[in-house]
Biotite code that builds the C-alpha atoms (Angstrom):
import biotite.structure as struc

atoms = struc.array([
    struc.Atom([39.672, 287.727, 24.818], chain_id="A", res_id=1, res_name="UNK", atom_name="CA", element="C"),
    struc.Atom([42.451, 285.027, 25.847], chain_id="A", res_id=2, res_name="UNK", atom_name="CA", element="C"),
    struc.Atom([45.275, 285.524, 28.116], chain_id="A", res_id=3, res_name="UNK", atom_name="CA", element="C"),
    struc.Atom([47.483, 285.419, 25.638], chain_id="A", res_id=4, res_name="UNK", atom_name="CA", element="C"),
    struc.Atom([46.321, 288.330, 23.305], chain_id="A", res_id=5, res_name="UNK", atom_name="CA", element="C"),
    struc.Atom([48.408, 291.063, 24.401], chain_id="A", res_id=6, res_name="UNK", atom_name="CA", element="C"),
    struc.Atom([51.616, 288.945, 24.198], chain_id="A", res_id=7, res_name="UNK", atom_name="CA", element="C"),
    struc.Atom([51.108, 288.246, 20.835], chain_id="A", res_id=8, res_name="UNK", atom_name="CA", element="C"),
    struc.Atom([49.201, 290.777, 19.557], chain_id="A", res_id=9, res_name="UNK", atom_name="CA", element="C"),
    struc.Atom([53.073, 292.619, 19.807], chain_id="A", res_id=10, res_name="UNK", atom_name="CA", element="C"),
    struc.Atom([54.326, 290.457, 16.988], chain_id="A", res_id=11, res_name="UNK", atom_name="CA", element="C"),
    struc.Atom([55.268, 291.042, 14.085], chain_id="A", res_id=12, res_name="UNK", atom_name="CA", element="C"),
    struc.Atom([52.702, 289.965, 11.065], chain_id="A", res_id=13, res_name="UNK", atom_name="CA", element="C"),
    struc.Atom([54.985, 291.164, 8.122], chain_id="A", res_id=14, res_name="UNK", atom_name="CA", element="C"),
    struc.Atom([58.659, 291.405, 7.464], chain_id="A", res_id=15, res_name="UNK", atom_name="CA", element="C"),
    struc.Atom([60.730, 291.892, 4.361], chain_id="A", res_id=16, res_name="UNK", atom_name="CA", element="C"),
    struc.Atom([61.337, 289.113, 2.022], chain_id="A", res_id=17, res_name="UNK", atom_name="CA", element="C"),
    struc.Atom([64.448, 290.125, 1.040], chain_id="A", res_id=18, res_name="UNK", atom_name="CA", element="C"),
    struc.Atom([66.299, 290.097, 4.443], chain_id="A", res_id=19, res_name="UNK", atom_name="CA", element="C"),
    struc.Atom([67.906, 287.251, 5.926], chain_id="A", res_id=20, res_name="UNK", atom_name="CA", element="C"),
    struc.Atom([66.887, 287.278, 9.234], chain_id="A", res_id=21, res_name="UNK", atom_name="CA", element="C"),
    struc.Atom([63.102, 287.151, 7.866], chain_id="A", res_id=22, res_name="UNK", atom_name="CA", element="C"),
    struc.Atom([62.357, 283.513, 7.866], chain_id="A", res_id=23, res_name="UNK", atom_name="CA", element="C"),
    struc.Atom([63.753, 282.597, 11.130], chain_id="A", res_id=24, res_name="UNK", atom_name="CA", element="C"),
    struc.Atom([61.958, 285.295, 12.758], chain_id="A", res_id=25, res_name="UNK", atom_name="CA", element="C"),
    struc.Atom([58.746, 283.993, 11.034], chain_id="A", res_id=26, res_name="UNK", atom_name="CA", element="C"),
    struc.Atom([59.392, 280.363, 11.662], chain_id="A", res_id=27, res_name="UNK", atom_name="CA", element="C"),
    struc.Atom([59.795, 281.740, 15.853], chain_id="A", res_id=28, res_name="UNK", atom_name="CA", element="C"),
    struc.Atom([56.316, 284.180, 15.004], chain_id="A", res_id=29, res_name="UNK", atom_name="CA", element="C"),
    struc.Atom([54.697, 281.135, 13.888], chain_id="A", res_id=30, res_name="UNK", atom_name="CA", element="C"),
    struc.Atom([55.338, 278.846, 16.100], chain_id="A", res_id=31, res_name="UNK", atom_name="CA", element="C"),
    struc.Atom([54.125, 281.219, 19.342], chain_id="A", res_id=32, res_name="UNK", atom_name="CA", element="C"),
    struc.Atom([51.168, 282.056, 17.723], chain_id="A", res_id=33, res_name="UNK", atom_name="CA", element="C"),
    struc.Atom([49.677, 278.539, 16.770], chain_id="A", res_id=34, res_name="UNK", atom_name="CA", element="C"),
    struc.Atom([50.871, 277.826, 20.909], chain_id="A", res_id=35, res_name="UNK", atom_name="CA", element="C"),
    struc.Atom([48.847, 280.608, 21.284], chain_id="A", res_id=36, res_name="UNK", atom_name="CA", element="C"),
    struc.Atom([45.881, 278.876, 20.056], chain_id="A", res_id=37, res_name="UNK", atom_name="CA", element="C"),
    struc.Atom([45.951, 280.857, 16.406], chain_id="A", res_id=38, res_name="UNK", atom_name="CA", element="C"),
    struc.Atom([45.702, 278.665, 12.908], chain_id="A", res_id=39, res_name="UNK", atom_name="CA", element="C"),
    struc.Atom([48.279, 280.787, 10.643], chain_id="A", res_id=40, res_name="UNK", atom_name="CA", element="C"),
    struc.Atom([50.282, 280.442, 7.682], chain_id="A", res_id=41, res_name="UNK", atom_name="CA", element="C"),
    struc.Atom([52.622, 282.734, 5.665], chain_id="A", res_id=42, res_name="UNK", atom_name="CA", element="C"),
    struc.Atom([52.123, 283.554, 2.646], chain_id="A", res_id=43, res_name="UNK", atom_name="CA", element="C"),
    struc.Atom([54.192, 285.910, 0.007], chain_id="A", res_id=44, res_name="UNK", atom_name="CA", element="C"),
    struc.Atom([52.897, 289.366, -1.384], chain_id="A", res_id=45, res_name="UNK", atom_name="CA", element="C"),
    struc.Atom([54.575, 290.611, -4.200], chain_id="A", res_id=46, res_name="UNK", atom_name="CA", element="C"),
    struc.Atom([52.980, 293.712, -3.839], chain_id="A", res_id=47, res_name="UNK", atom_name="CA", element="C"),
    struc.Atom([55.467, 295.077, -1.301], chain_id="A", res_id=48, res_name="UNK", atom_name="CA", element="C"),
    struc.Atom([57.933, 292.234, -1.125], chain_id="A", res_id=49, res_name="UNK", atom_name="CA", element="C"),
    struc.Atom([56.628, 290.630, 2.155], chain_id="A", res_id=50, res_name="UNK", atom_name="CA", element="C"),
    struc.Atom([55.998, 287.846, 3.821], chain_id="A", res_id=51, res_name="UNK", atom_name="CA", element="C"),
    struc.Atom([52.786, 288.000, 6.095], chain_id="A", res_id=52, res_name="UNK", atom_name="CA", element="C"),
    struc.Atom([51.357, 285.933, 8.929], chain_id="A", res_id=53, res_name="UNK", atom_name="CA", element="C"),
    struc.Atom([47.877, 286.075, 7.977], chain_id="A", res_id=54, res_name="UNK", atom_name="CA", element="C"),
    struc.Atom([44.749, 283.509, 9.558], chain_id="A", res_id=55, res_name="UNK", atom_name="CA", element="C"),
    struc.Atom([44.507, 279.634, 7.671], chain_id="A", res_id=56, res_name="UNK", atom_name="CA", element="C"),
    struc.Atom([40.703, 281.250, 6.285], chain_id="A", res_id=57, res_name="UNK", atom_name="CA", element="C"),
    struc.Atom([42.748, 284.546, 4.717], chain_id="A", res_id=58, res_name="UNK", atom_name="CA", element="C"),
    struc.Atom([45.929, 282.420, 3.080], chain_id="A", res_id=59, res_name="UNK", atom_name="CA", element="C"),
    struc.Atom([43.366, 279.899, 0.381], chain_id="A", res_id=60, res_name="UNK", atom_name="CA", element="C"),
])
């Protein structure tokens, strides 16, 4: 397992799509993940009215 699992294993890999203070908290999850050595995008889920961080093989 890399170094770097427990660190971001602590983020957050949905928030609320109506709030805010979502996207700039995903753009900052995002961006220390893929540093992290992750391939990630988010996607939308209606279902729930998220936004999730999900793997590039789980967002096609």
């Amino acid at each position: 397992m890399p170094a770097t699992a427990p660190r971001t294993a602590s983020l957050p890999r949905e928030l609320p799509a109506g709030s805010a203070r979502s996207l700039p908290m995903l753009d900052a999850v995002v961006e220390v993940l893929r540093a992290a050595g992750e391939h990630v995008h988010v996607v939308y889920a209606a279902h729930g009215d998220l936004f999730k961080v999900v793997p590039d093989e789980q967002a096609a």
